[in-house]
C-alpha positions in Angstrom: -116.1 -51.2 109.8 -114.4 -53.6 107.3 -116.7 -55.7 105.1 -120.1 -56.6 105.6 -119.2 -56.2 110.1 -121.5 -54.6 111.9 -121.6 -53.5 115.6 -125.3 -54.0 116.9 -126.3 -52.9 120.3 -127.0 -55.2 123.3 -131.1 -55.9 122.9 -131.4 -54.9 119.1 -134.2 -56.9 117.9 -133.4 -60.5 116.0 -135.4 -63.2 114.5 -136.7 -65.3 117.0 -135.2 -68.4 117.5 -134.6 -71.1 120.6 -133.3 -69.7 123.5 -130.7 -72.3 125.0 -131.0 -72.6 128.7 -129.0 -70.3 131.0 -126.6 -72.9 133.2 -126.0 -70.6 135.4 -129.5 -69.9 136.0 -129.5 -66.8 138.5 -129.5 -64.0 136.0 -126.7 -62.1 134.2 -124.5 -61.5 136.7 -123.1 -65.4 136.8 -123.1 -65.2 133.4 -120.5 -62.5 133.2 -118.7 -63.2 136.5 -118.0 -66.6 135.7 -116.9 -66.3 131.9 -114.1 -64.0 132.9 -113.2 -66.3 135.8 -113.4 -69.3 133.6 -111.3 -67.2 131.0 -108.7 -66.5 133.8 -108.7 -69.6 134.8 -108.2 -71.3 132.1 -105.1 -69.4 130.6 -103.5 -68.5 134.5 -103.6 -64.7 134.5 -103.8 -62.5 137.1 -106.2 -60.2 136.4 -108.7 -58.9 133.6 -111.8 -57.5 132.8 -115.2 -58.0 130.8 -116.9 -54.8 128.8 -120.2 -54.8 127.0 -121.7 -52.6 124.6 -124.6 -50.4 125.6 -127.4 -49.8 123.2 -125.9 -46.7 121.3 -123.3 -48.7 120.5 -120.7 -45.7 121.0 -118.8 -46.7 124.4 -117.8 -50.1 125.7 -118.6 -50.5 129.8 -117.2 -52.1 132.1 -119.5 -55.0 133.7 -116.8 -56.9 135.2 -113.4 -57.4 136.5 -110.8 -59.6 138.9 -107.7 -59.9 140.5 -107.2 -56.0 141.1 -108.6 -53.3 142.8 -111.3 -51.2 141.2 -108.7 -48.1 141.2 -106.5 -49.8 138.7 -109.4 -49.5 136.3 -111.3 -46.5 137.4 -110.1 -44.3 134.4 -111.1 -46.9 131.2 -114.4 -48.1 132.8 -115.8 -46.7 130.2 -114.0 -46.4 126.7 -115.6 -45.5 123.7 -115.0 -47.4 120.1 -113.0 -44.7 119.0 -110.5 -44.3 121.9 -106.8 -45.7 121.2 -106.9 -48.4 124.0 -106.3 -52.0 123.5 -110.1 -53.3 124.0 -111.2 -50.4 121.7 -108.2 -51.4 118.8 -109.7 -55.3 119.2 -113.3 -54.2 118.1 -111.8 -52.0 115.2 -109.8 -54.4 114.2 -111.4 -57.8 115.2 -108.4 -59.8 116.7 -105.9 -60.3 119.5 -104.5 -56.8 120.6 -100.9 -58.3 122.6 -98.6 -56.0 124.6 -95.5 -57.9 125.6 -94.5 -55.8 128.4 -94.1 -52.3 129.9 -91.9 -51.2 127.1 -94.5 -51.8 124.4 -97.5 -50.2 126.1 -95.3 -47.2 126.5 -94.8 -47.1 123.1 -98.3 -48.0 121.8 -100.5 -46.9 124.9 -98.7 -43.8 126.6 -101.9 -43.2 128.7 -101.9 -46.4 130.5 -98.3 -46.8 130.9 -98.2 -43.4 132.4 -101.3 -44.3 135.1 -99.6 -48.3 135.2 -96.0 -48.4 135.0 -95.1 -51.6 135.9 -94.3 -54.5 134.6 -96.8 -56.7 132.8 -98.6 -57.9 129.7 -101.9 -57.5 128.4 -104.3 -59.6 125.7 -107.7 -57.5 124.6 -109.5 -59.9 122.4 -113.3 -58.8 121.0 -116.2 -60.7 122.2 -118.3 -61.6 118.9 -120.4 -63.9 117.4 -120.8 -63.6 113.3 -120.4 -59.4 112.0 -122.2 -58.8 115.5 -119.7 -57.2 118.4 -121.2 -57.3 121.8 -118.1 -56.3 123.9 -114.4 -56.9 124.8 -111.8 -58.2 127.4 -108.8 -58.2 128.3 -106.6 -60.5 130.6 -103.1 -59.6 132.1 -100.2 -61.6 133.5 -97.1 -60.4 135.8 -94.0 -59.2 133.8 -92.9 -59.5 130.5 -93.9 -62.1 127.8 -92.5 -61.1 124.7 -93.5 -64.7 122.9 -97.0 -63.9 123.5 -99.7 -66.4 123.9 -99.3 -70.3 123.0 -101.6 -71.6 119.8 -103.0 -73.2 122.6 -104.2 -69.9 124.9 -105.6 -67.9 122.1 -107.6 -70.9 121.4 -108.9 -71.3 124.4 -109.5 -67.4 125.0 -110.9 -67.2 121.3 -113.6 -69.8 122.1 -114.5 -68.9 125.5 -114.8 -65.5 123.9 -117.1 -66.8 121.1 -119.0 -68.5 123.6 -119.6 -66.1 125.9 -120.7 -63.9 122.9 -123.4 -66.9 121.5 -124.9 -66.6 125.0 -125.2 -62.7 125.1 -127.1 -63.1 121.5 -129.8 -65.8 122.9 -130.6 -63.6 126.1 -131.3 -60.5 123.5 -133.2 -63.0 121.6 -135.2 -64.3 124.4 -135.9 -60.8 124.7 -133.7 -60.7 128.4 -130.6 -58.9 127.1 -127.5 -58.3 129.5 -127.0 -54.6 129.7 -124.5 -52.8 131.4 -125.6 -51.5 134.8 -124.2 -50.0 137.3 -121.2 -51.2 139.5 -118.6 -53.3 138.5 -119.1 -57.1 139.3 -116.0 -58.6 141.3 -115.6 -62.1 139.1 -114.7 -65.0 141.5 -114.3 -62.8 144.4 -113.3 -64.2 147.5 -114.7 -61.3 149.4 -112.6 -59.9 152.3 -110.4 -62.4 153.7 -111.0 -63.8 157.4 -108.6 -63.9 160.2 -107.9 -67.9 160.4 -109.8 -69.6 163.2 -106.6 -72.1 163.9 -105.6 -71.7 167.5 -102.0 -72.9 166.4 -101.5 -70.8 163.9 -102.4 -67.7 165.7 -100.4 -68.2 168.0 -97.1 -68.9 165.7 -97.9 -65.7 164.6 -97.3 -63.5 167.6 -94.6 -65.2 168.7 -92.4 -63.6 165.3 -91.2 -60.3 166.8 -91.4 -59.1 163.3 -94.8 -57.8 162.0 -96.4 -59.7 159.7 -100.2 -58.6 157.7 -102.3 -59.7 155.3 -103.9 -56.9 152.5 -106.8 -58.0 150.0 -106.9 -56.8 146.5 -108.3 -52.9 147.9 -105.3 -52.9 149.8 -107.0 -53.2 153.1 -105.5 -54.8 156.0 -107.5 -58.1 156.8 -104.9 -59.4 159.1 -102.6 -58.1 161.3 -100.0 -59.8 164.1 -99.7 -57.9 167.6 -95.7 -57.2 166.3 -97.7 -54.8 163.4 -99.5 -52.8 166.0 -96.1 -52.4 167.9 -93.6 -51.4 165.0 -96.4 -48.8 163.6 -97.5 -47.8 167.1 -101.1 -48.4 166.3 -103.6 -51.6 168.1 -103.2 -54.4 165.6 -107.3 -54.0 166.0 -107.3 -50.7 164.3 -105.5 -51.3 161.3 -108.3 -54.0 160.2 -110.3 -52.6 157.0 -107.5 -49.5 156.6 -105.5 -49.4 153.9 -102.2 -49.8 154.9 -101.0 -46.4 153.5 -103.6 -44.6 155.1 -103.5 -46.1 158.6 -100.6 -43.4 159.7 -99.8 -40.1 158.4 -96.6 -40.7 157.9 -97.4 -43.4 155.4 -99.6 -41.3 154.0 -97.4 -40.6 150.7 -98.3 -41.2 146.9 -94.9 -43.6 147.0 -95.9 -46.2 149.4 -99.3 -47.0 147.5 -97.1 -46.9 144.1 -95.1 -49.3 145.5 -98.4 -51.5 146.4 -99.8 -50.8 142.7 -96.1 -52.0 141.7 -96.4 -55.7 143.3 -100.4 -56.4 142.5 -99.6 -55.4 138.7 -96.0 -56.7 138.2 -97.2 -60.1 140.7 -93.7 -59.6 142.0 -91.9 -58.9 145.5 -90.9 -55.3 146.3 -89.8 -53.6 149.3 -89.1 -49.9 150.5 -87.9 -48.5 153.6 -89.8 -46.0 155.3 -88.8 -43.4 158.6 -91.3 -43.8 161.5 -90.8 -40.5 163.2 -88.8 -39.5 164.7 -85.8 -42.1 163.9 -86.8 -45.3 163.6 -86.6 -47.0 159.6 -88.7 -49.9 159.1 -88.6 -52.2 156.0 -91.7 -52.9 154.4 -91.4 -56.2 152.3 -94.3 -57.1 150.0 -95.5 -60.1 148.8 -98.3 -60.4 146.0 -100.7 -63.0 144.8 -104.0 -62.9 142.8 -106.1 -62.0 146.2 -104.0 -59.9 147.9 -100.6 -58.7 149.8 -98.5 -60.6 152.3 -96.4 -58.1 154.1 -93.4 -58.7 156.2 -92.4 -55.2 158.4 -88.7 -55.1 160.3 -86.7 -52.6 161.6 -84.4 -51.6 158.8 -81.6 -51.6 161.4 -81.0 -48.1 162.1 -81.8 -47.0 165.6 -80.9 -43.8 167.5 -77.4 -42.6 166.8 -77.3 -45.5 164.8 -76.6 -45.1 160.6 -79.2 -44.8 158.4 -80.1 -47.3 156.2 -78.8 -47.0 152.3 -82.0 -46.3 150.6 -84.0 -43.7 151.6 -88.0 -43.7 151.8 -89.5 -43.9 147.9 -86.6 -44.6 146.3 -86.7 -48.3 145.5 -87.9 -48.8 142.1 -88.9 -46.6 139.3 -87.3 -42.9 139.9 -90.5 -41.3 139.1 -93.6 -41.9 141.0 -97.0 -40.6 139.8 -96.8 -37.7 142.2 -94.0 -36.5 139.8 -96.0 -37.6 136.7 -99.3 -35.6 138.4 -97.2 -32.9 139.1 -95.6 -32.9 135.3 -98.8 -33.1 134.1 -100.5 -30.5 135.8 -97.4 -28.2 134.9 -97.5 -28.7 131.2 -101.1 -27.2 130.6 -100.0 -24.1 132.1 -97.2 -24.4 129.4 -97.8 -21.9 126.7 -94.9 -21.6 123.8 -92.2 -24.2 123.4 -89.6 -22.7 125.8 -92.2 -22.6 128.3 -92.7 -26.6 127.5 -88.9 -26.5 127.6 -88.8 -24.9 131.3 -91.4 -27.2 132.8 -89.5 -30.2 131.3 -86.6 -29.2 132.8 -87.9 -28.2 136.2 -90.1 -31.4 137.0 -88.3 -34.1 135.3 -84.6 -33.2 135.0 -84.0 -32.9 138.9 -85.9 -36.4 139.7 -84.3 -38.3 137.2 -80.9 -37.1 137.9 -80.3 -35.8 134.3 -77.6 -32.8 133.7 -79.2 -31.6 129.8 -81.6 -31.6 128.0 -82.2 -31.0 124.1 -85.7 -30.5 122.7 -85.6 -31.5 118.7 -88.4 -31.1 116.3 -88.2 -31.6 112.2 -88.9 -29.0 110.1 -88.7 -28.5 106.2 -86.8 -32.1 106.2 -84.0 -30.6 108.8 -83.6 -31.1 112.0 -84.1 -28.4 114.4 -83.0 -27.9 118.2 -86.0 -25.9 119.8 -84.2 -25.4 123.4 -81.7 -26.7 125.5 -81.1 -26.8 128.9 -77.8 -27.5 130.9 -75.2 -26.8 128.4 -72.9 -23.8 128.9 -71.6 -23.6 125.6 -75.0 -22.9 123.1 -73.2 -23.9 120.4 -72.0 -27.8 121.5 -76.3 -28.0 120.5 -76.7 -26.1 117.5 -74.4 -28.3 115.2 -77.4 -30.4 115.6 -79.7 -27.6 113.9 -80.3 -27.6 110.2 -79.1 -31.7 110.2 -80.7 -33.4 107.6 -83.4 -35.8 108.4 -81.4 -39.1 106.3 -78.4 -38.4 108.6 -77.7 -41.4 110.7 -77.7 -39.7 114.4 -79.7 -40.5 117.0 -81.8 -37.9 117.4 -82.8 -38.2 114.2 -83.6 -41.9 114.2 -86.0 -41.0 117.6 -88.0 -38.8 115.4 -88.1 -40.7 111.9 -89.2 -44.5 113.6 -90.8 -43.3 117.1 -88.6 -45.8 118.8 -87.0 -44.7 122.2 -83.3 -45.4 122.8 -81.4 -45.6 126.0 -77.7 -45.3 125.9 -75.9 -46.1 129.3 -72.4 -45.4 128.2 -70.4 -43.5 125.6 -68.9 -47.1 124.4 -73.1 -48.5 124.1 -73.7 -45.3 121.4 -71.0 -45.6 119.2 -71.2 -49.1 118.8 -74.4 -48.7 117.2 -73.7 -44.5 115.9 -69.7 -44.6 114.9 -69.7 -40.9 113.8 -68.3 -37.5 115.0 -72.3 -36.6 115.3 -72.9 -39.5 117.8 -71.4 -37.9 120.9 -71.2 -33.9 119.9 -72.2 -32.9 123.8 -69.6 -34.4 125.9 -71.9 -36.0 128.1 -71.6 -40.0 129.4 -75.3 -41.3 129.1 -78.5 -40.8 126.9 -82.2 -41.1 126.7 -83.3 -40.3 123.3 -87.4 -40.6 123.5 -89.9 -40.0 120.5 -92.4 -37.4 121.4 -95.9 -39.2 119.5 -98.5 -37.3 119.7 -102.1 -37.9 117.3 -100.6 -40.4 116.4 -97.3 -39.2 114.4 -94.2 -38.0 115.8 -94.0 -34.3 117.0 -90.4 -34.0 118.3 -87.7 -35.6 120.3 -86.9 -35.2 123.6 -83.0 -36.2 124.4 -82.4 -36.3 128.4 -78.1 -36.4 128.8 -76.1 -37.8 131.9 -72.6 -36.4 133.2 -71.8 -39.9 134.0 -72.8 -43.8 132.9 -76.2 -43.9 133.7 -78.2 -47.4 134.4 -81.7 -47.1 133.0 -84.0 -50.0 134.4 -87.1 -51.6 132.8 -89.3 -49.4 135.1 -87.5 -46.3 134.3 -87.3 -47.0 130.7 -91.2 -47.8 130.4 -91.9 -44.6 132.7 -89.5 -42.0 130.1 -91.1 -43.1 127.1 -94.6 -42.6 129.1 -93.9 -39.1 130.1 -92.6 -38.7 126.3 -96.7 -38.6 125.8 -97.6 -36.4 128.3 -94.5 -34.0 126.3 -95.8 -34.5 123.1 -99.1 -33.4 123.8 -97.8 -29.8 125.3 -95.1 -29.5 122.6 -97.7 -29.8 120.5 -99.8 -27.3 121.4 -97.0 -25.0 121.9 -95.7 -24.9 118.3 -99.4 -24.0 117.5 -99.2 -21.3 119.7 -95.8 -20.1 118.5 -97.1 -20.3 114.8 -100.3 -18.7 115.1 -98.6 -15.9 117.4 -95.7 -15.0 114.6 -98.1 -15.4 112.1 -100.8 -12.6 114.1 -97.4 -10.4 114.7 -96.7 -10.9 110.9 -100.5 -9.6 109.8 -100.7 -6.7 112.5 -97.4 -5.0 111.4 -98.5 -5.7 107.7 -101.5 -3.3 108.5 -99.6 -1.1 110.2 -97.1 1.8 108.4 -93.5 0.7 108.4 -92.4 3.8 109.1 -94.1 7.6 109.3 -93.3 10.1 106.7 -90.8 13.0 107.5 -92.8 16.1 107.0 -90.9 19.8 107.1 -92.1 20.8 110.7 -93.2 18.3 112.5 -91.6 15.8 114.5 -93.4 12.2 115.1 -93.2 9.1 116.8 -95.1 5.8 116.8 -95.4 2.9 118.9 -97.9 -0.7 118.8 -97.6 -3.2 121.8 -99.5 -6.1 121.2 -101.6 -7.6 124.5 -100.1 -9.3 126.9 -102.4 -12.1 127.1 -103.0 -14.6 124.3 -101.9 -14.5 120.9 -105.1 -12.1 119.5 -104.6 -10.0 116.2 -105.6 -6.4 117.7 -107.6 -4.3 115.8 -105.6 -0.3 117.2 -104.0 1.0 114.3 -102.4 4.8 113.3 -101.4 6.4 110.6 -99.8 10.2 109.1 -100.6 11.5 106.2 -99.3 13.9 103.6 -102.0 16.6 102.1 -100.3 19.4 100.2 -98.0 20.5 102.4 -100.3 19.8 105.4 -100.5 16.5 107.3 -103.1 14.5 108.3 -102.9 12.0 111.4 -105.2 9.5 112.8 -105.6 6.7 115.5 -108.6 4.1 116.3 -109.4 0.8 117.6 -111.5 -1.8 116.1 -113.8 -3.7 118.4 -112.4 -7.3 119.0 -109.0 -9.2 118.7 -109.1 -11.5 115.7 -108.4 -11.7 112.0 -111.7 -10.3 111.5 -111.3 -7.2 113.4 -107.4 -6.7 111.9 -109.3 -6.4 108.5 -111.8 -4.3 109.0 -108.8 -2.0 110.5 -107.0 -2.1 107.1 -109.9 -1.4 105.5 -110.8 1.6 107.9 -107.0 3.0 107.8 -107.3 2.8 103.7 -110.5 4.7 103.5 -109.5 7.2 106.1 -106.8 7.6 103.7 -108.6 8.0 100.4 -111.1 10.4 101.9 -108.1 12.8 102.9 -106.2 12.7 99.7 -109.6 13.7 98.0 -109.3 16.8 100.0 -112.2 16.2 102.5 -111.9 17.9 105.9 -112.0 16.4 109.1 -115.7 16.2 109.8 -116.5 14.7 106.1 -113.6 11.9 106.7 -114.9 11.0 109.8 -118.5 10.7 108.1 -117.7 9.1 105.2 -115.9 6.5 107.2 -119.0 5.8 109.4 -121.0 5.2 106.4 -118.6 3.0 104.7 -118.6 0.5 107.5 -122.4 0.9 107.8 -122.3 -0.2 104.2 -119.7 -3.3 104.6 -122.4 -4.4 107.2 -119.5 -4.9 109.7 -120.7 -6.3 112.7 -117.5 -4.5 114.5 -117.5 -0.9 116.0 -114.9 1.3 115.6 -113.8 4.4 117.7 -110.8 6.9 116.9 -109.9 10.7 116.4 -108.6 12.5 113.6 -107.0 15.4 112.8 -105.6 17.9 110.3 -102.4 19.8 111.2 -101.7 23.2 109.6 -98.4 23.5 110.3 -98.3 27.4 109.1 -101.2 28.7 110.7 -100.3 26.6 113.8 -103.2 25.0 114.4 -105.2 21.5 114.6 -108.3 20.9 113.7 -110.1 17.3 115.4 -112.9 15.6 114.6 -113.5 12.1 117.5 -115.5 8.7 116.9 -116.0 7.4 120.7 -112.5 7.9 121.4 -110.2 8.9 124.4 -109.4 12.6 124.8 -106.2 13.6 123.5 -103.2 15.1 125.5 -101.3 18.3 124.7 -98.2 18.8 127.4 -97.1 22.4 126.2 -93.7 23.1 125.7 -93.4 24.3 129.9 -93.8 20.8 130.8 -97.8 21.7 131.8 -100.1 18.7 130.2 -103.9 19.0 129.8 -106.6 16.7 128.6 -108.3 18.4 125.2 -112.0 18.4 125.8 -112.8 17.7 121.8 -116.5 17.4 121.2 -117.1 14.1 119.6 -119.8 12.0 117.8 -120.6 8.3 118.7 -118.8 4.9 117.4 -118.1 4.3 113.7 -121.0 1.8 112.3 -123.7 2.7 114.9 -125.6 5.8 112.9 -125.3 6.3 109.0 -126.7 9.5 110.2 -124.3 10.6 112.9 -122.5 13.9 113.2 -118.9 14.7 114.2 -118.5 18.0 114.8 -114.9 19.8 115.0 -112.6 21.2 117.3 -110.0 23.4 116.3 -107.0 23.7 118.9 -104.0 25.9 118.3 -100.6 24.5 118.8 -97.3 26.2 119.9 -93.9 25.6 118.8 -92.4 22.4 120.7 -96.0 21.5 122.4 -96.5 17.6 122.1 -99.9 15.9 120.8 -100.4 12.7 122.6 -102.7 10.3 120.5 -103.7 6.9 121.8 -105.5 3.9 122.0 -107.5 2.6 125.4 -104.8 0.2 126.1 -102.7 2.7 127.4 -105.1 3.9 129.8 -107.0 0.6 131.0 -105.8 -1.6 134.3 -108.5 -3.7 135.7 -109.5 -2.4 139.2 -108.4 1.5 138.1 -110.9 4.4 137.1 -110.3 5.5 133.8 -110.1 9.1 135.1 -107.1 8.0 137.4 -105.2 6.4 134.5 -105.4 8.9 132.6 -104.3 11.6 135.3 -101.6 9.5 136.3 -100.6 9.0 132.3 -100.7 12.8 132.2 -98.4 13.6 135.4 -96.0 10.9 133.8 -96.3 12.6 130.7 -95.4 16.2 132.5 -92.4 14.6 134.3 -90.5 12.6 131.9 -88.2 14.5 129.5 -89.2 15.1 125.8 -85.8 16.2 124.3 -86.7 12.7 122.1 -90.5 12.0 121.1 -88.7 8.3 120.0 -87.4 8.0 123.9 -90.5 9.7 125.4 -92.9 7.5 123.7 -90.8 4.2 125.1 -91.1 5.8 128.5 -94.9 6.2 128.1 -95.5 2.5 126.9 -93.3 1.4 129.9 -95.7 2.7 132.4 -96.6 0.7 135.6 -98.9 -1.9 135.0 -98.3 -2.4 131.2 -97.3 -6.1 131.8 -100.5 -6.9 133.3 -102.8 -5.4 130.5 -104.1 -7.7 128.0 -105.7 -5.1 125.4 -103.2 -3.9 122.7 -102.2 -0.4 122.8 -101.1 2.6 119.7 -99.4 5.5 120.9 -98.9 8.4 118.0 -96.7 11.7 119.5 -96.6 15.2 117.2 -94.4 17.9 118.1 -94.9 20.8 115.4 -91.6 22.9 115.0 -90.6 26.8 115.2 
């Protein structure tokens, strides 16, 4: 906090001093409900609510609200200081938080505009008395207000704030303090609204042949005329207490009640038409105040064999309904890399919105980079964009410098305001340029094209630069992922040889497939060796996939090699090794299998660490699994013994070295992998070790693995 301000929790202990008489004088639930209505009231907005801060002093709570249903404010009933949100941002920064409209809060607050897209604007204002905060509220109004309030409002809310906040500080004194509890109190409620008793008017009623009902601030129907019953086919009776939406399935869609959400926040009139199978449209007209819904419902004039009215059911108003913003969201954290961000973009938005491209821009290095495209035939209309500097006056660049959306509705509308060759590089007619802000900074640019003039509303303008957050956020995340994964690639193949020695005599072959899963550094590794015109060759895995475990695999693969060109054999490398990483204390175990060839005498001598059994397919196509004899795990024993096993190799027979990866499929026995790797290994031709070892990592089931796997093939020659 700034200064000598201090945030003190509801019932911290003061100074005693007189405790001014509660007016209200039924406890603190008056107290609350009527300084919000008063607050209302006073300055004529539709709706708001009261929070108070609980003893830790970490979360604001709501304690009361009015003028909409508790829905609308289910998600920030409880905020905490921290949270960017406007009552949270008028504590931090003691004063008037004012969004003018929906355009704003998509810009400033993506995660209400996203829930709330419609038209309105908000005052949060802190509730305090001296350096001591005891809560916020805030207050909203239909549509847009871009003044903001008169000297003579944000007096009247500034006082009634303060006061409200001297009254909180004598019940804590008195030693009564108001505490948030549970439930939400409805301020000034009217409670559900009563069929009128008036004989006259009743009967006015049901003599309109159109239906007319009454909905209170839940949405509930608390009045119905016998033309409702008709025109839904339900009893007028049974619709009372239902919300509307829910009182026949085939009302029963995310739209209709988006459209009710629409008029109680906006405080304006909206319709839709809706299909009562199997062919009758009927017109829903509604009509909001501060307690609730009027709605008028009329046949929307097309009957059987008749035409069908122009707009179809959910299409009035904003394009994308919070089914498709759900249904965004839900895709995006299954996105893993960028194109995969890219994809789902282009999938859930670009069919709803009736978009034909879309460009996904980031900056990099002070350039401007194109991550992905979709819709464009020609690749190249897009990469002119790539490398653009980021002073260049483009729009695209001007989205990702100032985190300002722009909407472009005609090719005339963007080169008025961009007169370059740049401005229109894609042939296309119309443009939503949107900032993608994420943590507060901008991440990337998302530009949505149009084949032909394209009108963008407020409501669809408000909902793009919304859905620009929920993009951010995954893009985000996926350039992580991207990064971290090049830079694992970059570290495994750094520990890994570049390339295998030619050695007179023998033919080799190497292969490393990262796992399928993730982005894990794997710890399987392989190397050949040159010892005085012998060779030496050797494959392991390190337990675990992380930086840690690709270490201790360079360190293992460098002492396996300075142990062999010292001239030990087989079973002192392999023991030497064991003790070195009992030594490093390495908290890692380590399995792998080592050998020495001697090409002249034709022979191979193996010493094994815990790992799998070799192959040798002999040069009749007849494979066989070498039973080595084996010691345990590198860096359980300093004591451990590998013994030796010295096999003797013909002319053109093949040594097949690998890593577990090759073998293991979840739900398979290891003995029936490695049969089945064997009969594939006996079948496939071996005229090339280079295309026999692709064919062996190509085996069934590799796609699905998520271990990393080493192959190593030797073929001594005549």
């Amino acid at each position: 906090m700034r200064g000598t301000e201090e945030v003190v929790p509801l019932g911290a202990p003061r100074a005693p001093r007189p405790v001014a008489p509660d007016a209200d004088g039924d406890g603190p639930q008056p107290l609350l409900s009527l300084a919000l209505a008063g607050m209302l009231e006073g300055v004529h907005a539709h709706s708001g609510a009261l929070y108070l801060l609980p003893r830790h002093g970490e979360v604001l709570e709501m304690v009361a609200k009015a003028g909409l249903p508790r829905s609308f404010s289910a998600p920030w009933e409880r905020v905490p200081l921290t949270a960017p949100m406007p009552v949270a941002d008028a504590i931090r920064e003691r004063r008037l938080i004012w969004i003018s409209g929906e355009e704003e809060m998509a810009r400033r607050y993506p995660r209400i505009a996203v829930v709330l897209p419609y038209p309105y604007c908000l005052a949060a204002l802190p509730v305090t008395h001296g350096d001591t905060v005891y809560g916020a509220v805030y207050l909203t109004w239909p549509g847009s207000h871009p003044a903001g309030l008169s000297d003579a409002e944000l007096t009247q809310l500034t006082t009634a704030c303060e006061r409200l906040a001297l009254r909180l500080e004598h019940a804590a004194e008195a030693g009564q303090p108001v505490l948030p509890s549970p439930g939400v109190i409805e301020a000034g409620s009217m409670g559900p609204a009563r069929t009128s008793g008036a004989v006259e008017a009743a009967r006015m009623l049901a003599r309109i042949p159109e239906g007319l009902c009454a909905l209170d601030v839940e949405g509930r129907v608390t009045y119905a005329s016998p033309a409702t019953g008709d025109l839904l086919g339900l009893p007028a009776s049974r619709l009372r207490g239902k919300q509307l939406w829910t009182a026949a399935g085939w009302l029963d869609d995310p739209v209709y009640e988006d459209r009710y959400r629409a008029a109680m926040l906006s405080q304006r009139p909206t319709s839709f038409t809706v299909l009562r199978p199997p062919r009758s449209w009927l017109t829903f007209r509604l009509y909001p105040s501060r307690n609730g819904i009027s709605v008028h419902i009329a046949p929307a004039g097309a009957t059987e064999g008749g035409p069908l009215p122009d707009t179809p059911p959910g299409r009035s108003g904003s394009l994308v309904t919070i089914s498709h913003i759900l249904s965004l969201a839900s895709a995006l954290t299954k996105a893993v890399g960028v194109s995969d961000v890219i994809e789902t973009v282009a999938d859930e938005i670009m069919p709803t919105l009736g978009s034909d491209a879309l460009v996904m821009l980031a900056a990099e290095n002070n350039r401007l980079r194109v991550l992905g495209q979709r819709g464009y035939r020609d690749p190249g209309i897009v990469e002119r964009w790539d490398g653009t500097p980021m002073t260049a006056q483009i729009p695209g660049v001007q989205a990702l410098t100032t985190g300002v959306p722009s909407f472009f509705e005609s090719r005339l509308e963007l080169e008025r305001v961009y007169p370059t060759r740049f401005a229109t590089p894609d042939g296309m007619a119309a443009w939503a340029y949107l900032p993608l802000i994420a943590s507060g900074r901008p991440v990337g640019a998302c530009v949505l094209g149009y084949a032909r003039e394209h009108d963008f509303s407020t409501d669809e303008r408000a909902v793009l630069t919304s859905l620009g957050g929920l993009i951010a956020q995954a893009l985000e995340r996926a350039r992580l992922y991207d990064a971290k994964l090049r830079l694992a690639h970059g570290l495994q193949s750094s520990l890994l040889p570049n390339s295998l020695p030619l050695l007179p005599g023998l033919e080799a072959a190497a292969r490393y497939l990262p796992g399928s899963h993730g982005m894990d550094i794997g710890g399987d590794f392989y190397d050949l060796v040159p010892v005085h015109g012998r060779a030496a060759a050797v494959i392991g895995d390190v337990q675990g996939h992380n930086a840690t475990a690709a270490g201790l695999m360079g360190q293992v693969r460098t002492a396996v090699r300075a142990y062999t060109a010292v001239g030990q054999p087989p079973r002192q490398v392999v023991e030497s090794t064991n003790r070195l990483l009992i030594d490093l204390d390495a908290d890692l175990l380590t399995s792998c299998a080592y050998l020495h060839l001697d090409l002249p005498a034709r022979r191979a001598v193996f010493a094994r660490a815990g790992h799998p059994q070799p192959l040798l397919r002999e040069p009749d196509g007849r494979v066989r699994v070498l039973e080595l004899a084996g010691g345990p795990l590198l860096g359980v024993d300093r004591q451990a013994v590998y013994p030796t096993t010295e096999v003797p190799l013909v002319p053109g027979s093949i040594l097949v070295l690998y890593t577990d990866g090759l073998i293991e499929e979840p739900g398979v026995d290891l003995d029936d992998s490695l049969g089945a790797l064997a009969g594939r290994l006996g079948r496939l031709p071996a005229d090339s070790l280079e295309t026999l070892a692709d064919a062996l990592m190509e085996q069934p089931g590799a796609a699905r693995r998520g271990d990393d796997t080493a192959l190593l093939l030797l073929r001594p020659g005549p």
